[in-house]
C-alpha positions in Angstrom: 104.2 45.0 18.5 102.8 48.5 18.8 99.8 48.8 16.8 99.4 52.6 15.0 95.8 52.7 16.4 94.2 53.8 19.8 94.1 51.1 22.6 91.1 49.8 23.0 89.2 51.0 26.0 89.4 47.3 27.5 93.5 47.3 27.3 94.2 50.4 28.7 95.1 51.0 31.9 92.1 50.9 34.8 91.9 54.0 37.1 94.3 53.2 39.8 92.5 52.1 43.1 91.6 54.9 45.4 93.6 54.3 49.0 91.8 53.9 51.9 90.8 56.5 54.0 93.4 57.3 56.6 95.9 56.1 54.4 99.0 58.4 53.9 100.3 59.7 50.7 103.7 59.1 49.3 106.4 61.0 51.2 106.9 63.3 48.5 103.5 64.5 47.8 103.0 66.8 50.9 106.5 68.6 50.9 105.9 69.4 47.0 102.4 70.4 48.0 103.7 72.6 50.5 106.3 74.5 48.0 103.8 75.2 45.9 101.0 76.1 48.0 104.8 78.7 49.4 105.5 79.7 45.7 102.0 80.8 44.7 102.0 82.6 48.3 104.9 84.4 47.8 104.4 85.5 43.9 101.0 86.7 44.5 101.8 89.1 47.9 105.6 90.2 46.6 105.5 93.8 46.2 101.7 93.8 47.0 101.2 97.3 48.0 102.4 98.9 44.7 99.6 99.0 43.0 97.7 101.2 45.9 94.0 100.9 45.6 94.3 99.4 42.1 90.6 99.6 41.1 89.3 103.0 42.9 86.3 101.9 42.4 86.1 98.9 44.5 88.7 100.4 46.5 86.1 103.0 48.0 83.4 100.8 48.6 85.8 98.5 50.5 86.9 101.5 52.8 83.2 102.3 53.4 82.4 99.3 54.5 85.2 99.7 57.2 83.4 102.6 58.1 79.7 101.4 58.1 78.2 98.5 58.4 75.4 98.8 57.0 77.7 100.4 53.5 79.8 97.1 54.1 75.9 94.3 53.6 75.2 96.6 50.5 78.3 97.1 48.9 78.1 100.8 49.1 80.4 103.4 47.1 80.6 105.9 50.3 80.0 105.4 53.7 77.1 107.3 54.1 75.2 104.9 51.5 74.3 106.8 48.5 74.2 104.2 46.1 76.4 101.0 45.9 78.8 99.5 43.5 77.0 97.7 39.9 78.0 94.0 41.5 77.1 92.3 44.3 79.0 92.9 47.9 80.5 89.0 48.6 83.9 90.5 47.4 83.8 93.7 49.2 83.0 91.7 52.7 85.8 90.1 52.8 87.8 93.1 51.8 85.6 95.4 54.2 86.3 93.0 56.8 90.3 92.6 56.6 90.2 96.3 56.9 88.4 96.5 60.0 91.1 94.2 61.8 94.0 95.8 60.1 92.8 98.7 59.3 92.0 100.1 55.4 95.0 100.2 53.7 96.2 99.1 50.2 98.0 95.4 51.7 94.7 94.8 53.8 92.6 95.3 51.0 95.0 93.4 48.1 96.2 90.7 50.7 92.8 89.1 50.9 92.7 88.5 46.7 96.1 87.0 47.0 95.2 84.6 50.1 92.0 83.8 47.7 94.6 82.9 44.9 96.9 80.3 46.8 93.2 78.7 48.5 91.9 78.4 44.7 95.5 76.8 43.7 94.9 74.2 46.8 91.9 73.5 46.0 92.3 72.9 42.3 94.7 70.4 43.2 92.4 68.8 45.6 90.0 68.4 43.2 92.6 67.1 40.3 94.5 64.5 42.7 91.7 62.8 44.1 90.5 61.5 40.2 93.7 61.8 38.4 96.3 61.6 41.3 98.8 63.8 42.8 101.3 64.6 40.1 98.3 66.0 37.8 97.2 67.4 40.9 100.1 69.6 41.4 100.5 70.2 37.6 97.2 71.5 37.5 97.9 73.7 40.6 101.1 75.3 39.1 99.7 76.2 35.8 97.3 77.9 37.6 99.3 79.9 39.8 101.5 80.6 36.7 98.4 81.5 34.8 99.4 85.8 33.6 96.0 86.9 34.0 95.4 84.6 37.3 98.5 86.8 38.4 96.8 89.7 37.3 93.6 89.1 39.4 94.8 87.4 42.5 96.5 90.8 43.1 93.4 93.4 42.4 90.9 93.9 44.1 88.0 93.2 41.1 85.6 90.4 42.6 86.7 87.9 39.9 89.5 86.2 42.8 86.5 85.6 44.9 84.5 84.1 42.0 87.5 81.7 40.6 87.7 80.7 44.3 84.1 80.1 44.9 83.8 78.2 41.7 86.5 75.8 41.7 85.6 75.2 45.2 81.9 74.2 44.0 83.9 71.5 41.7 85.2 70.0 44.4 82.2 69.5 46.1 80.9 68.3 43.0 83.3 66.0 42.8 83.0 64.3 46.4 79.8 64.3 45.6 80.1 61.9 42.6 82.0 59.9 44.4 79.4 58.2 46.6 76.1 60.4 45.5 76.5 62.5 48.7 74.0 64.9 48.9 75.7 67.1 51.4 78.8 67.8 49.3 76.6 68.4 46.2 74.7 70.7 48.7 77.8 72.7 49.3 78.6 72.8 45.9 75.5 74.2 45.4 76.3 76.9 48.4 79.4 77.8 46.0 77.8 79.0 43.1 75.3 80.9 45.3 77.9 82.5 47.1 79.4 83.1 43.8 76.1 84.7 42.1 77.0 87.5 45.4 80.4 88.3 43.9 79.9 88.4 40.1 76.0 87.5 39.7 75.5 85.6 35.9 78.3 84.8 35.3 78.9 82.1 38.1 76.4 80.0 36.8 78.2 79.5 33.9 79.4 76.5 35.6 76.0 74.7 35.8 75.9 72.9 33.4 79.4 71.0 33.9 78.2 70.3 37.1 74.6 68.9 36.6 76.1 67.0 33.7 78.8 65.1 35.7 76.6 64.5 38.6 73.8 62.9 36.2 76.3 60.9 34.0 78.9 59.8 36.7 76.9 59.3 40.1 77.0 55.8 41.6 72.6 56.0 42.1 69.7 55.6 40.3 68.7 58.2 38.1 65.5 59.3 39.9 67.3 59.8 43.4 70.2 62.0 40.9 67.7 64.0 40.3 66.3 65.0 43.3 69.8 65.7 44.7 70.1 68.1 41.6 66.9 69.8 43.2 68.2 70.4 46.3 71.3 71.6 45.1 69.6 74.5 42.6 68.4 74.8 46.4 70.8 75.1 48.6 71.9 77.7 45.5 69.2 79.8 45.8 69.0 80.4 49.3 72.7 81.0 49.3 72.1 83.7 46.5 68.4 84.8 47.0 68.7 85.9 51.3 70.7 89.1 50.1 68.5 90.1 47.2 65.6 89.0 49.1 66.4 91.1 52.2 67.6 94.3 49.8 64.5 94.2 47.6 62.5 93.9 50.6 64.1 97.1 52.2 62.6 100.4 52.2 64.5 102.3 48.9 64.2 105.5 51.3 66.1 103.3 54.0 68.8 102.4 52.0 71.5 103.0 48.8 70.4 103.2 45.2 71.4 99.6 43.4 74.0 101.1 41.3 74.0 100.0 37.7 69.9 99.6 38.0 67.6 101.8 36.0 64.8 100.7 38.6 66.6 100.8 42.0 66.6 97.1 41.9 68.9 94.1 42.6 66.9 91.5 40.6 66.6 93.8 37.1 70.5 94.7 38.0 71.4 90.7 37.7 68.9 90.2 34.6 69.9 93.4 32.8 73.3 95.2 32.9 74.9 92.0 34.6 72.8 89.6 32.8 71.0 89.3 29.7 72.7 92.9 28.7 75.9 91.0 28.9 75.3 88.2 26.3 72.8 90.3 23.8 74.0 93.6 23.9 71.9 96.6 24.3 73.2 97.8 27.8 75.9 100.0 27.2 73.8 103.1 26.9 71.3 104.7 29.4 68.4 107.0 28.7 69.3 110.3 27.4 72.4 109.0 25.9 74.6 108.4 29.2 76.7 105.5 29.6 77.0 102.6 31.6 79.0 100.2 34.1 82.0 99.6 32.3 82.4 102.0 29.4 81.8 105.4 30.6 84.3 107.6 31.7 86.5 105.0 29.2 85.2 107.4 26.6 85.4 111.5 26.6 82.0 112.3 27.6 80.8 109.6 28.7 79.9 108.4 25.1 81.2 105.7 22.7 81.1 106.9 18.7 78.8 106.1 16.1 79.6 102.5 14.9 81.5 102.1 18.1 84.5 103.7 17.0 87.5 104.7 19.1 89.6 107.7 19.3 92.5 107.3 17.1 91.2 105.1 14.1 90.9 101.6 16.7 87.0 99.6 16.6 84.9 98.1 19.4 83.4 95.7 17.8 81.5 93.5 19.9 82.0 93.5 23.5 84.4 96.2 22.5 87.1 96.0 24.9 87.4 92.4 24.3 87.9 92.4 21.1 85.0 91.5 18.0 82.5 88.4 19.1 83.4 85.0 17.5 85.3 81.4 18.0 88.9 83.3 17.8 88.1 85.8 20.3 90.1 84.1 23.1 93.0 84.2 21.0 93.0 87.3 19.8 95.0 90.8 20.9 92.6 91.4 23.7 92.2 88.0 25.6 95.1 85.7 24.0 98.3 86.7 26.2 95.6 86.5 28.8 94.7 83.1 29.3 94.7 81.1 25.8 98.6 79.9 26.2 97.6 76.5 27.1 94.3 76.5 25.8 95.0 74.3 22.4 96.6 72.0 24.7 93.6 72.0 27.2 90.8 71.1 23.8 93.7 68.5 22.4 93.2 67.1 26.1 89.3 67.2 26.4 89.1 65.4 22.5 91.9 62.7 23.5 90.5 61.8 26.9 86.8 61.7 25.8 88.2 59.3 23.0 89.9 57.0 25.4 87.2 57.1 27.8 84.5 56.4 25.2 83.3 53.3 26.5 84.4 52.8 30.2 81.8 52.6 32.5 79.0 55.2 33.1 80.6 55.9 36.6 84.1 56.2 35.0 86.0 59.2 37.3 88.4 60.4 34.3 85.6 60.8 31.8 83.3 62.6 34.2 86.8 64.9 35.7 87.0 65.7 31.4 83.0 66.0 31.7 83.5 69.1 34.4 85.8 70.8 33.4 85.9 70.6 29.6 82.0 71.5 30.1 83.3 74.0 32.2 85.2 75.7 29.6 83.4 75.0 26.7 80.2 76.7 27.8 81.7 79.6 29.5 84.4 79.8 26.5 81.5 80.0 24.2 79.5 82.2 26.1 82.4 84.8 26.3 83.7 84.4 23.0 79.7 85.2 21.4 78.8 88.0 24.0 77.5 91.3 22.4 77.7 93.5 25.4 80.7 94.8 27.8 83.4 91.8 28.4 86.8 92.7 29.7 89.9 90.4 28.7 90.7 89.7 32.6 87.1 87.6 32.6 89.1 85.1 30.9 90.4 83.8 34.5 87.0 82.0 35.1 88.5 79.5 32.2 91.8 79.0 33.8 90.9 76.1 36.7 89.4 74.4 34.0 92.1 74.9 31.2 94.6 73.9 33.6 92.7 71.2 34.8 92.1 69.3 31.4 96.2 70.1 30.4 97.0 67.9 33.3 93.9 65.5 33.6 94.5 64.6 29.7 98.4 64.7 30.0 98.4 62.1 32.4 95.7 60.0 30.6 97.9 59.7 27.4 100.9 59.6 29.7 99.9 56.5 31.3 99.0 55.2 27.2 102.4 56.1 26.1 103.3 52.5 25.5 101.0 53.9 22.2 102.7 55.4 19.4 99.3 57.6 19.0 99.3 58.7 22.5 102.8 59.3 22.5 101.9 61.2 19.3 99.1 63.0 21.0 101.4 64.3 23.8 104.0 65.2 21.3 101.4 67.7 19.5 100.1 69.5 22.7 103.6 70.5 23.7 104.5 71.5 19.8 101.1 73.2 19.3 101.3 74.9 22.9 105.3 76.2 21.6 104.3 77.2 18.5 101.5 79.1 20.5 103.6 81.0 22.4 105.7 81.7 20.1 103.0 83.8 18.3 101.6 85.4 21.4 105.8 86.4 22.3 105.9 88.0 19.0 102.7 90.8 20.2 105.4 92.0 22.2 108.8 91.4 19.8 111.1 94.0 21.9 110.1 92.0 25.5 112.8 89.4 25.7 113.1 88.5 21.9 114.6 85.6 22.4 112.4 84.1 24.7 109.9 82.6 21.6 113.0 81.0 20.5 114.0 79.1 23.4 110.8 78.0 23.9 110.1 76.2 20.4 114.0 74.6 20.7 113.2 73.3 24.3 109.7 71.4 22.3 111.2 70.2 19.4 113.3 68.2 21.9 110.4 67.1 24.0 108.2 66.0 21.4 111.3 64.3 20.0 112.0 62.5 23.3 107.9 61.7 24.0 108.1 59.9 20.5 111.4 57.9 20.3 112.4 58.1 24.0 109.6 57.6 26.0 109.7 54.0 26.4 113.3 53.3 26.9 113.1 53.1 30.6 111.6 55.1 33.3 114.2 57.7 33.8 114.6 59.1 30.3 110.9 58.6 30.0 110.7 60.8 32.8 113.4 63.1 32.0 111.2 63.7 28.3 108.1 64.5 30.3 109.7 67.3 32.8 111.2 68.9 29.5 107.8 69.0 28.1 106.4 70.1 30.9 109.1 73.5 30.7 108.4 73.8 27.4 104.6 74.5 27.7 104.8 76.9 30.7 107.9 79.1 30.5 106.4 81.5 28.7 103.2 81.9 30.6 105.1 81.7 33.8 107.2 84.4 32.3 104.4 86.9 31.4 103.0 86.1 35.2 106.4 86.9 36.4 106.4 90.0 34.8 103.0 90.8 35.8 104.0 90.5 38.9 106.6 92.8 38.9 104.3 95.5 37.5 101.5 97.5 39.4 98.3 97.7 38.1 95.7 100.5 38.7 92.5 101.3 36.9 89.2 99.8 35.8 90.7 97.7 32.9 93.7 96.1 33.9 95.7 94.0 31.8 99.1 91.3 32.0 102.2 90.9 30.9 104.4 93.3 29.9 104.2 97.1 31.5 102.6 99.2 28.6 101.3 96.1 26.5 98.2 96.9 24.5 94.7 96.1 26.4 92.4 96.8 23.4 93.2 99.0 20.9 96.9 99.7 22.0 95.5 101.2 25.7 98.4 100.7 28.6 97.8 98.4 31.1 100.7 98.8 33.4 103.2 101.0 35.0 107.1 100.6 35.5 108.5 100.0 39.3 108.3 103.9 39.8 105.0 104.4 39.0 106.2 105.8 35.1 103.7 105.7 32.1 106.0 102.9 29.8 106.7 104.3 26.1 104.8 103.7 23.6 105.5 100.7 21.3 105.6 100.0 17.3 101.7 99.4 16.4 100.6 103.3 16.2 101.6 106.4 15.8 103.2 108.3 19.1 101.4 110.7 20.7 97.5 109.1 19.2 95.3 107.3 21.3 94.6 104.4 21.7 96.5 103.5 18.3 99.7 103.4 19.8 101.1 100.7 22.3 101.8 102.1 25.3 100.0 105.3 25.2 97.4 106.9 27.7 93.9 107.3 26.9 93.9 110.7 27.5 96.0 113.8 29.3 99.5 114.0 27.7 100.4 116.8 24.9 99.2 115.7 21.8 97.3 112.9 22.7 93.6 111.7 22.5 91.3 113.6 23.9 93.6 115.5 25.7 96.2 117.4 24.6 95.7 120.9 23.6 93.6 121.6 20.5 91.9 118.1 20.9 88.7 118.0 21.8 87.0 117.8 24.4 89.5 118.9 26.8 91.8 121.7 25.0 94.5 124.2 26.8 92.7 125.3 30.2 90.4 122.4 30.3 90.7 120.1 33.1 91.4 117.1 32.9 93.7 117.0 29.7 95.4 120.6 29.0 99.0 120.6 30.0 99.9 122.1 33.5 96.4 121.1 35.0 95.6 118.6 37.5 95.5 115.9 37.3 96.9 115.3 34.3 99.9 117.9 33.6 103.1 117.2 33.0 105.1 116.6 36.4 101.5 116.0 38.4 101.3 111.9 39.3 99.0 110.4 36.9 96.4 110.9 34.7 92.8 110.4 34.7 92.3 107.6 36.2 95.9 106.6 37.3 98.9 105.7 35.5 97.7 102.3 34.2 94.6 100.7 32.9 92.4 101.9 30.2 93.2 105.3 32.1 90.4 106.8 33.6 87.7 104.3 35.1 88.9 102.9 38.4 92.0 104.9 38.0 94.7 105.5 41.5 95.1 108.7 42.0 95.1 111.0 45.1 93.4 114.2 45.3 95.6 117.3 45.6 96.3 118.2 49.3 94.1 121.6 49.3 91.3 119.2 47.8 92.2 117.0 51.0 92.3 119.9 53.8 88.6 121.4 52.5 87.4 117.8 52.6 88.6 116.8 55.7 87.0 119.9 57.3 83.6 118.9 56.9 81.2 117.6 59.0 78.5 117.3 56.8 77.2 113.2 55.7 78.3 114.1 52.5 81.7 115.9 52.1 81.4 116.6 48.7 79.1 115.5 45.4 80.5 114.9 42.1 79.5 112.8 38.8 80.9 109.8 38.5 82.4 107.6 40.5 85.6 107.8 39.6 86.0 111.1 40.6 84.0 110.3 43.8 86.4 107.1 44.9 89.3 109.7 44.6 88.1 112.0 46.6 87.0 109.4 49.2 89.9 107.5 49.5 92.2 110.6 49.7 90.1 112.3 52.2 88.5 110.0 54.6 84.8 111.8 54.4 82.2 110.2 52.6 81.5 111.8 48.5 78.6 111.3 46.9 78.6 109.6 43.6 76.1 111.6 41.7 74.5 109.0 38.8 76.8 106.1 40.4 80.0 104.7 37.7 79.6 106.9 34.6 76.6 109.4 35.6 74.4 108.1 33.8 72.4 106.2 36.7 69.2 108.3 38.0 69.6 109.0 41.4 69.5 111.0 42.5 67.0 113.2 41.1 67.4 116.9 40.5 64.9 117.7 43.4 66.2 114.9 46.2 69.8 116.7 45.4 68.2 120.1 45.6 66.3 118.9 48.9 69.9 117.5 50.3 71.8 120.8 49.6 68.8 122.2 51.7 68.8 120.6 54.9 73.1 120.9 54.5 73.6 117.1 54.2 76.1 117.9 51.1 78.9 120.4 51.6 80.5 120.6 48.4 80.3 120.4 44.6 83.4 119.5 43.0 82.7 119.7 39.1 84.2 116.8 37.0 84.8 116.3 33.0 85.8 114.0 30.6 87.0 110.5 32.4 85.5 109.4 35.3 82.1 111.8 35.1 80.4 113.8 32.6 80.9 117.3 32.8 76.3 117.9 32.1 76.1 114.7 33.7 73.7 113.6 36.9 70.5 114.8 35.4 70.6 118.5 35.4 72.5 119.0 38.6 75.3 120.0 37.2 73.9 122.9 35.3 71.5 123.9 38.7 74.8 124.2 40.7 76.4 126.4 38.3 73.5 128.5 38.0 72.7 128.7 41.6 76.7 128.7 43.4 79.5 130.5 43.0 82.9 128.7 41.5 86.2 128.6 42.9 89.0 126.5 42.6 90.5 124.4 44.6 93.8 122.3 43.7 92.8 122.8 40.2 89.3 121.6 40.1 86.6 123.7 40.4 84.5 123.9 43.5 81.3 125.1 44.6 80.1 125.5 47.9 76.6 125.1 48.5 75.9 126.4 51.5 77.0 129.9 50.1 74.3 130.5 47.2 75.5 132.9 44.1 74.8 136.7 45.7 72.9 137.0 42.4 70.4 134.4 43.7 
């Protein structure tokens, strides 16, 4: 008779025997391997190429690193290595390099994220089967793949794809490792995270202490010999991560690009600072003399965020700002939730039941140490992104999804294989209600987007959790039956915001899934329709404000924020918002920054063909100079011709220096000055340059911006 208690640890089931090496796997395993490994291959390259060069940004440094080698080993922003990018370059190689073979080009640059995606999906499975076996294997797999903002990423070009990829690869190393206390795999796992500290810096070692953790609990040695293999893998990390910021602090600063992001020209104070400590306290969002930094200039008109951190249009940054204000609920709230928290009551209802049932197996026990890594996994970097002060974007939140996924399945099939329990049973009952009832509040953020879609969902789990309770142990087949019902009822509504995140392109800094138009933070648009179309504003502000409204652009059309005309900064005649000027008019292709995103940073726009023609014509290393990067990616990526980024992303940077500009203009390395306002570059930005050009050239205009030439001084002068 079925006791209403948990089995105890010494009648549940053992972890099934391992096979022997060589041995093959059921006949069914590979050809379902295959169509996913097919599925995720085919939804993350359909319709690639719409979203051009999504983040500009990156997008620029990718093509000048098909143009220069040396701009490809440094990551820089232009080919003829002004300053780089504020991240490491891991990301950009691979990018860089794809473009050399196939040439630059929005599918070569794109392609390589997606190929990334279905490698991560392979490998999470890997990692999952070889503990928990091939059905939580290929569970694991597919809600990853049919992750929304794994769909999101795997198709940009932010480094993030390389991270998750690099990551989840050091997981399986670490859990080879485990295995038999190999050193070499735990060497290679330590390889991974070094690699990864060259695509995102910090952030990748957010996975640390999962991985020292499950090594030191679960490893069939003695404790002394664990922790010299821990040594050699913090290693094997360092030399993976410290040759590249060895070799670029070691260079000659006159020799090569400023570190973008820095305030000291340096790699190491870039990775402690604006990427690292700046990240988690706070503090980094604004530069001397009142500039901005990385992520939020050019988001704001000016290049400055409000007293108290105030938005345009009534909306807060509280916090991180974009990600919504710091606490435990910040994963689930209108910023990160449609993101990635879908499954992610399921996934700690996973981690708490497994842990229990695993409580006192043996120290080597392979279940408890697969919860170990991965529920360490996400509860450290969880924490840490839910509690960070500074900048923290909602698509971060795909560095939780392996693990998320991971725990959904490991823990599924844990109580799964308990079900003969009426707790377990129980236990598998609430995930699927509690991941329904989920959904069903993260459907309602977007109540005109198939309405009846939250519905369906909750009816499909009632009868699941019904069927796990009463019908589980009937016989095999209707057991079965009740598990694959479950299984639809906690991911068809993720795998329908991926689906239609897939369907949407996505341009700009900030980019967000689901939905076209759904609010990023503070009501900002995230996505365009198939034709490239702003999507209308939805119920949550008032039409026409910024960023209030859903749906609405940050800044450029009539009557919006900062835009429109009588709105500062950019009234009637003032580029970029007035009506009738470019970029932003009505009838001209997008708006600062592109149609999609937060708007301006990052933005995919092309530069107007008379722009293109003057640009082209130059032979000088620098076609043009301009503040901000934004502005200088455009102008890059439509021309060809290397633009220098004056003050790197937002202006704010110092380099260069009022007298190395003045000392370029002289010996004719810069051609042009293309003025820029509001997103994307700060019309006084770049420390005084702007002001010295004005004063010291005479202004045209060219395809609606205004142009100076500075080999022809003002006749005043």
């Amino acid at each position: 008779m079925t006791t209403a208690t948990l089995p105890a640890p010494a009648d549940a089931p053992t972890d099934p025997p391992r096979p022997a090496v060589g041995t093959r796997p059921a006949a069914w395993v590979r050809p379902a391997l295959l169509v996913l490994l097919a599925g995720t291959a085919l939804l993350y390259l359909w319709g690639l190429g719409a979203s051009g060069n999504a983040n500009s940004f990156y997008a620029a440094a990718a093509q000048a690193g098909t143009m220069s080698w040396k701009a490809m080993f440094f990551g820089s922003l232009d080919p003829s290595n002004f300053i780089t990018v504020d991240k490491p370059p891991a990301a950009m190689w691979v990018m860089a390099l794809s473009g050399r073979i196939f040439g630059f080009s929005s599918w070569s640059m794109l392609a390589p994220q997606a190929l990334e995606g279905v490698a991560a999906v392979a490998l999470l499975y890997a990692t999952v089967r070889r503990w928990s076996g091939p059905v939580a294997g290929l569970l694991a797999g597919a809600a990853l793949a049919l992750t929304p903002v794994a769909a999101l990423m795997f198709r940009f070009n932010n480094p993030d794809a390389l991270l998750v990829l690099l990551l989840v690869a050091g997981a399986y190393g670490v859990v080879r490792a485990t295995e038999r206390a190999g050193t070499r795999w735990l060497l290679f796992a330590g390889a991974c995270v070094g690699f990864g500290f060259l695509t995102k810096m910090l952030q990748a070692f957010l996975v640390l202490p999962a991985f020292a953790l499950v090594y030191l609990v679960a490893a069939p040695t003695g404790l002394g010999r664990r922790l010299l293999q821990l040594l050699a893998a913090g290693a094997a990390m360092v030399v993976s991560a410290g040759w590249w910021v060895a070799t670029v602090e070691l260079w000659p600063a006159s020799a090569r690009p400023y570190i973008g992001g820095s305030t000291t020209n340096s790699v190491l104070e870039l990775a402690l600072g604006y990427n690292g400590l700046g990240r988690i306290f706070g503090g980094e969002g604004r530069r001397p003399g009142g500039g901005m930094r990385g992520d939020f200039a050019g988001a704001m008109p000016g290049g400055a965020i409000p007293a108290g951190g105030a938005m345009p249009g009534g909306g807060a940054m509280p916090g991180g700002g974009f990600g919504g204000g710091t606490g435990i609920t910040r994963l689930f709230g209108p910023s990160f939730g449609t993101e990635i928290s879908w499954l992610l009551p399921a996934a700690l209802i996973a981690l708490v039941a497994g842990l229990w049932l695993t409580r006192r197996a043996p120290r080597t026990d392979r279940t408890r140490a697969a919860l170990l890594l991965w529920g360490g996994w996400l509860l450290v970097t969880g924490l840490v992104f839910s509690y960070m002060q500074g900048i923290i974007h909602p698509y971060y939140g795909v560095a939780l999804a392996p693990a998320i996924t991971a725990l959904v399945a490991i823990g599924g099939r844990e109580l799964w294989r308990r079900r003969e329990n009426v707790l377990c049973r129980a236990t598998l009952a609430a995930m699927v209600v509690v991941t329904a009832a989920w959904s069903f509040l993260l459907l309602g953020r977007t109540p005109t987007w198939y309405p009846w879609l939250r519905y369906a969902v909750v009816l499909v789990a009632v009868v699941a959790a019904i069927g796990l309770i009463a019908g589980a142990r009937l016989n095999r087949r209707i057991a079965v039956g009740c598990a694959v019902v479950a299984v639809l009822a906690g991911i068809t509504a993720p795998a329908a915001y991926a689906l239609e995140t897939v369907a949407t392109p996505h341009r700009g800094a900030i980019p967000a899934a689901g939905p076209a138009g759904r609010a990023g933070f503070g009501g900002l648009v995230s996505g365009v329709d198939g034709r490239g179309r702003d999507m209308p504003g939805r119920p949550g502000g008032a039409p026409g404000n910024a960023p209030a409204g859903r749906g609405q652009r940050m800044a450029g059309g009539p009557g919006n924020a900062p835009g429109g005309p009588g709105n500062a900064p950019d009234g009637p005649g003032n580029a970029p918002g007035g009506p009738g000027n470019a970029p932003d008019g009505p009838g001209n292709t997008a708006g600062p920054g592109g149609p999609a995103g937060l708007g301006g940073p990052g933005g995919d726009r092309a530069a107007d063909p008379a722009m293109i023609s003057l640009l082209k014509a130059t032979t000088n290393r620098w076609a043009a100079a301009t503040v901000g990067s934004q502005s200088a990616a455009t102008l890059q990526l439509s021309s060809g011709r290397a633009v220098m980024s004056i003050g790197g992303f937002s202006g704010g940077d110092p380099a260069p220096t009022l007298a190395q500009f003045q000392r370029y203009v002289a010996d004719g390395s810069v051609r042009y000055f293309v003025a820029a306002g509001g997103m994307g570059g700060r019309a006084g930005g770049g420390g005084g340059i702007t002001s010295w050009v004005q004063s010291h050239f005479t202004a045209t205009t060219v395809g609606g911006q205004t142009v100076y030439d500075l080999t022809e001084p003002a006749s005043s002068n």
